[in-house]
C-alpha positions as CSV (number, residue, x, y, z in Angstrom):
1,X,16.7,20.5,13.3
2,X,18.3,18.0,15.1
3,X,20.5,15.3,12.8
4,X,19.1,12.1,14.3
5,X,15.5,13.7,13.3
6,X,16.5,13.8,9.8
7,X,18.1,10.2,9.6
8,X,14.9,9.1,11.0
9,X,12.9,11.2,8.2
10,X,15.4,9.6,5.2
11,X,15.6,5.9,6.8
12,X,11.9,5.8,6.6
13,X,11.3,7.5,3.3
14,X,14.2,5.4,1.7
15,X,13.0,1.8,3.0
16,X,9.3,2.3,3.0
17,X,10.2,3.1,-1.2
18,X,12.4,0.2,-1.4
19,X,9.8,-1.9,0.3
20,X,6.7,-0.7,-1.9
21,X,9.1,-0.6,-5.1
22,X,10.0,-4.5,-4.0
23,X,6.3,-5.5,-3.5
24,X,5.0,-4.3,-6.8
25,X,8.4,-6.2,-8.7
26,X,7.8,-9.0,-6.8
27,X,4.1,-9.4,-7.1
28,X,4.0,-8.3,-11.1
29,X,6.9,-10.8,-12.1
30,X,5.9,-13.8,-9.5
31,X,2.2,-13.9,-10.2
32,X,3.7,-16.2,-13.6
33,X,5.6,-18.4,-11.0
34,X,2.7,-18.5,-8.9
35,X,0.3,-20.0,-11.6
36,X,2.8,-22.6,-12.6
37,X,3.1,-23.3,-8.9
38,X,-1.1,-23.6,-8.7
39,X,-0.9,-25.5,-11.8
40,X,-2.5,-22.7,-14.2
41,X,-5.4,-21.7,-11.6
42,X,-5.5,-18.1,-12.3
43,X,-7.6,-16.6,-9.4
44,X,-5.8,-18.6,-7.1
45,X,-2.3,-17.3,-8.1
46,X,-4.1,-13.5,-7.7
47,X,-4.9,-14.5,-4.4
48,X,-2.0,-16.1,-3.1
49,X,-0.1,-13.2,-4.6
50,X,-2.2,-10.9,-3.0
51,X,-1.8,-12.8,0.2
52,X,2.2,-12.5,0.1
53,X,2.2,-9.2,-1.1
54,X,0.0,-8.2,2.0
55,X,2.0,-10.3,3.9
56,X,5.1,-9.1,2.9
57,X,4.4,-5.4,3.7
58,X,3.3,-6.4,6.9
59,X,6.7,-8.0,8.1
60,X,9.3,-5.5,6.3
61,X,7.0,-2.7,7.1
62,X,7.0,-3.7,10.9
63,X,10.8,-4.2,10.7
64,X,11.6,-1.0,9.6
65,X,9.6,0.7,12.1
66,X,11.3,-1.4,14.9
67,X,15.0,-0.5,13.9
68,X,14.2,3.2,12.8
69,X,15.3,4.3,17.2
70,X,19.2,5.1,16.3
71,X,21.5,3.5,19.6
72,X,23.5,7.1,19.5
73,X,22.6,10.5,18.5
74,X,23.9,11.8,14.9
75,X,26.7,14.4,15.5
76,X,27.6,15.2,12.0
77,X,27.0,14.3,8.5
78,X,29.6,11.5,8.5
79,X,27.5,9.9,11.3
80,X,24.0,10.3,9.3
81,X,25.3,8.9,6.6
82,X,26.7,6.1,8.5
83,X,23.7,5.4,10.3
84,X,21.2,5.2,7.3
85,X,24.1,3.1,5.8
86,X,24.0,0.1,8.4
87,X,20.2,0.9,8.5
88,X,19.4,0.8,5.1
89,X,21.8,-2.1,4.8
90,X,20.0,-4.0,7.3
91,X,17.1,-3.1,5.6
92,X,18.1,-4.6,1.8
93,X,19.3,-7.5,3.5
94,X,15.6,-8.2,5.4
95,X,13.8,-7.5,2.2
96,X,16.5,-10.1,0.1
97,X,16.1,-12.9,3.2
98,X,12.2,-12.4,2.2
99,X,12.4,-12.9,-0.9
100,X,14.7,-16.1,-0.9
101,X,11.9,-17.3,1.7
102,X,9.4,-16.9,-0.2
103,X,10.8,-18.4,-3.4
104,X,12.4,-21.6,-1.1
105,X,8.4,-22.3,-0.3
106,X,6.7,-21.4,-3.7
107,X,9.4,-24.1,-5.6
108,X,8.7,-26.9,-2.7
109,X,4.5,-26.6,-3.2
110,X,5.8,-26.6,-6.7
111,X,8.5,-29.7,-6.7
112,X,6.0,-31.4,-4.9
113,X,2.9,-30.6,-7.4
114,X,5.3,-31.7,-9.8
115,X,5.8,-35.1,-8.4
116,X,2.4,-35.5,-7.7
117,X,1.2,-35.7,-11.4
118,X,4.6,-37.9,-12.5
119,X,2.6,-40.6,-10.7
120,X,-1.0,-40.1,-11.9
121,X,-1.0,-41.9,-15.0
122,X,-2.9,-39.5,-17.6
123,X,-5.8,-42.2,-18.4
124,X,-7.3,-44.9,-16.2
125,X,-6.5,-48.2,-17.7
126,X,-10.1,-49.6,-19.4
127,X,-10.9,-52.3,-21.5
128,X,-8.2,-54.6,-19.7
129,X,-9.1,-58.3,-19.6
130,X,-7.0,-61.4,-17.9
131,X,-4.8,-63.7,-20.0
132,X,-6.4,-66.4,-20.9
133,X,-5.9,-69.3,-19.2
134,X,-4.4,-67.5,-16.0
């Protein structure tokens, strides 16, 4: 079997596992970030988590199958393991940069929820009457 077929076969295998093992971290441990972010509205956060997760198969998935073609054949074991090295590198580094991304966007909606109840006041003034005399 040729080496460049079997860098292909362990490139996929290792960042399609990396990608599915991120997901399900991600989603399980940022659905609590999520609700804070929606203010405590429970289905929403399971949708919105659902919505990135999808999301975020979709791009990293996509990405690994558009850098799995290898630029030169693998020779020799030093050269498969160099290969899935700067692929697999490549790889971490996409599925980090989504992360980041996603965390950047979640604390802005959640910043700006944030600032958005600092200037409700809590209760509508009532009862209030003019000086008198004014």
């Amino acid at each position: 079997m040729d080496l460049t077929v079997v860098a292909y076969v362990i490139y996929l295998l290792i960042s399609v596992g990396l990608t599915v093992w991120v997901a399900r971290t991600l989603s399980r441990n940022g659905r609590i970030f999520i609700a804070d972010v929606l203010q405590g509205n429970e289905k929403l956060a399971d949708a919105v988590n659902h919505l990135l997760v999808v999301g975020f198969y979709l791009v990293n998935l996509g990405f690994v199958t558009l850098y799995l073609r290898a630029a030169q054949a693998v020779e020799d074991a030093r050269g498969l393991f160099e290969a899935l090295s700067v692929k697999i590198g490549v790889v971490l580094l996409v599925l980090g940069f989504m992360h980041l991304a996603n965390v950047y966007v979640l604390n802005k909606i959640r910043r700006r929820g944030i600032m958005e109840r600092e200037h409700t006041p809590p209760v509508a003034p009532q009862g209030w009457t003019t000086p008198a005399g004014a």
